[in-house]
C-alpha positions in Angstrom: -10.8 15.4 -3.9 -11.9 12.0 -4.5 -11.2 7.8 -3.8 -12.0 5.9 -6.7 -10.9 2.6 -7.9 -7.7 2.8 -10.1 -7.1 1.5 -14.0 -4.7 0.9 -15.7 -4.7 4.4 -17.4 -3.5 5.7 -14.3 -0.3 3.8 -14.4 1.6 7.0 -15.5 0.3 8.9 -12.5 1.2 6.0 -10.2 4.1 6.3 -11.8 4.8 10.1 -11.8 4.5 10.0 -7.8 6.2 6.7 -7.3 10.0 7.3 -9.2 11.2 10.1 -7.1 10.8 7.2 -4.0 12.3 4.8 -6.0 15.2 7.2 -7.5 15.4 9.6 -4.3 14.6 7.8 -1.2 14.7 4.6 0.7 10.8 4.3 1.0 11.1 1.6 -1.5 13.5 -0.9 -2.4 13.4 -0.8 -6.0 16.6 0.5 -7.3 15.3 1.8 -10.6 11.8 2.9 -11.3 9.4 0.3 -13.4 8.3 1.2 -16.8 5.2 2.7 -17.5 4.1 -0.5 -19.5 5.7 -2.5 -15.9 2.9 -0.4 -13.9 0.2 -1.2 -15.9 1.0 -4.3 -15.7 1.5 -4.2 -12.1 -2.0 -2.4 -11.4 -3.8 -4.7 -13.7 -2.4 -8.0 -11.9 -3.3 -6.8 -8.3 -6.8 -5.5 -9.3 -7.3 -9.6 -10.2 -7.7 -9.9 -6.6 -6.9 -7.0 -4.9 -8.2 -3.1 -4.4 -6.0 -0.3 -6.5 -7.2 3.4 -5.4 -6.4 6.2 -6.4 -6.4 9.9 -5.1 -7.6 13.1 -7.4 -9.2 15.7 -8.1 -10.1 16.7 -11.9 -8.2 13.7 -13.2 -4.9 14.7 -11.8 -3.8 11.9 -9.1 -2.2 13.0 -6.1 -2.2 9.5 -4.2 -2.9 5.7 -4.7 -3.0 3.2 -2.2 -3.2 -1.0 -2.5 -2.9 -4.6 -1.2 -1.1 -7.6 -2.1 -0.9 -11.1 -0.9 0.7 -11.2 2.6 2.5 -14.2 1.8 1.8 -17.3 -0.5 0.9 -20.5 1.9 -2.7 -21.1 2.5 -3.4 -20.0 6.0 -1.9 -16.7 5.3 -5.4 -15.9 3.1 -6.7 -13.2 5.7 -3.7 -11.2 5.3 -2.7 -8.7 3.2 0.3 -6.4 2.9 -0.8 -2.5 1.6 0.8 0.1 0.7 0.6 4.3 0.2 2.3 6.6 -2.2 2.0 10.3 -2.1 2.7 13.0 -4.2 4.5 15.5 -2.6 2.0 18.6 -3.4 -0.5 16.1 -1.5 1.2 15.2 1.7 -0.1 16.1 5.2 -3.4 17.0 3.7 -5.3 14.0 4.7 -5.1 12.1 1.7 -2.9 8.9 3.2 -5.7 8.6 5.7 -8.4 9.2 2.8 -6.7 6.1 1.1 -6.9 4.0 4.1 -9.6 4.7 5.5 -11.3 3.4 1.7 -8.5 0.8 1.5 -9.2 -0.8 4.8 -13.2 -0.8 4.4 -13.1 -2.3 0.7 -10.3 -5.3 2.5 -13.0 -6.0 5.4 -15.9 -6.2 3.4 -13.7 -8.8 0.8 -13.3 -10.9 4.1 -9.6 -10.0 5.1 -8.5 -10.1 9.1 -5.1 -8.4 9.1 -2.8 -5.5 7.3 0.6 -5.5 7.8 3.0 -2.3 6.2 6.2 -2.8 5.9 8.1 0.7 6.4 12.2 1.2 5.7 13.4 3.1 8.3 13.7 6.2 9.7 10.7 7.2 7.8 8.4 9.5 10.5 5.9 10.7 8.2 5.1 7.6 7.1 5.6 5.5 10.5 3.0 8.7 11.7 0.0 8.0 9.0 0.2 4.6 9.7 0.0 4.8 13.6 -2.7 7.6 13.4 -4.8 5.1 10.8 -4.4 2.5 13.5 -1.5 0.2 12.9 0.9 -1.2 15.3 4.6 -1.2 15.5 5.5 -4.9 15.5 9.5 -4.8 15.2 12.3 -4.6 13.2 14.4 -6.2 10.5 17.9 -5.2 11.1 19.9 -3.9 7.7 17.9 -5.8 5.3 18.2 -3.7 2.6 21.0 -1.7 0.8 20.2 1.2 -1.0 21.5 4.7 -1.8 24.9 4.0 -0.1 23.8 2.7 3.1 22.4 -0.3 5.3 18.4 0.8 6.1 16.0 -1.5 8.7 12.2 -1.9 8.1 9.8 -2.0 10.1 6.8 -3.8 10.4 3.2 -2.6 11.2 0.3 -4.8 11.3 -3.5 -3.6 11.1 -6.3 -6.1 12.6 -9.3 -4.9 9.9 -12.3 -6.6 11.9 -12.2 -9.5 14.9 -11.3 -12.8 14.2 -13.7 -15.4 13.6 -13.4 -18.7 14.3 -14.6 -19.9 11.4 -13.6 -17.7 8.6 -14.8 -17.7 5.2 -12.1 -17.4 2.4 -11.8 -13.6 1.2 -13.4 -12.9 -2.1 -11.6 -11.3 -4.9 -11.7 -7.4 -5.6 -13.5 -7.4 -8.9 -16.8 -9.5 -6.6 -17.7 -6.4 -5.3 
């Protein structure tokens, strides 16, 4: 099992793991899965800037892991929000925390301060992989979202990837490195 950069070839694997949370659960907010041309499309436009991994072994993808832009105003630039997906053959065998632990080194090393996940609620398994990967519990938005028949809150975690620095350079894009 391996942590590579993703392409967008691997949109219908991203894909493959990511519809039954989209169709099945509340983990994301998406009321009907993207098309496979939409995840492409989505991979290529955060690899612009932004790391894409991937989890596998022998070409078959069992994970993938990102970032995105916190928020669009200036002094936000040191942020990013991230995200996991797992397959469900995959899960509590180390491969969130495999993603992470690449994710969070690549985002440190492109000059980013902060991570923040944003988690709907009650979601344990995936409130637990972000606590044991370090992130904080930092409250809770009240039934933002409706989905599936119900009201759901999300939570929000935030990861501090290296001290702050007084002076901080602006973070480089993904493809510098």
């Amino acid at each position: 099992m391996s942590v590579r950069v993703a392409s967008p070839a691997d949109a219908e694997s991203c894909l493959r793991i990511y519809s039954p949370a989209v169709r099945n659960t509340s983990a994301s907010f998406e009321l009907e899965p993207p098309s496979l041309e939409e995840m492409r499309q989505r991979i290529s436009t955060i690899l612009q800037r932004f790391p894409w991994l991937v989890f596998g072994r022998e070409g078959e993808v069992f994970g993938y892991a990102y970032a995105g832009e916190y928020r669009k105003r200036a002094a936000y630039q040191w942020s990013v929000e991230v995200s996991v997906y797992v397959d469900e053959r995959a899960r509590r065998m180390g491969t969130g925390k495999a993603l992470y632990a690449e994710l969070l080194s690549i985002l440190k090393r492109l000059g980013y301060f902060n991570a923040y996940a944003v988690i709907t609620l009650p979601n344990p398994a995936s409130v637990a992989l972000h606590e044991a990967v370090g992130f904080r519990y930092l409250g809770t938005y009240r039934n933002v979202g409706f989905k599936l028949g119900q009201w759901h809150d999300v939570g929000w975690w935030d990861l501090v990837i290296q001290t702050h620095d007084k002076s901080p350079r602006p973070p480089i894009p993904f493809p510098s490195i």
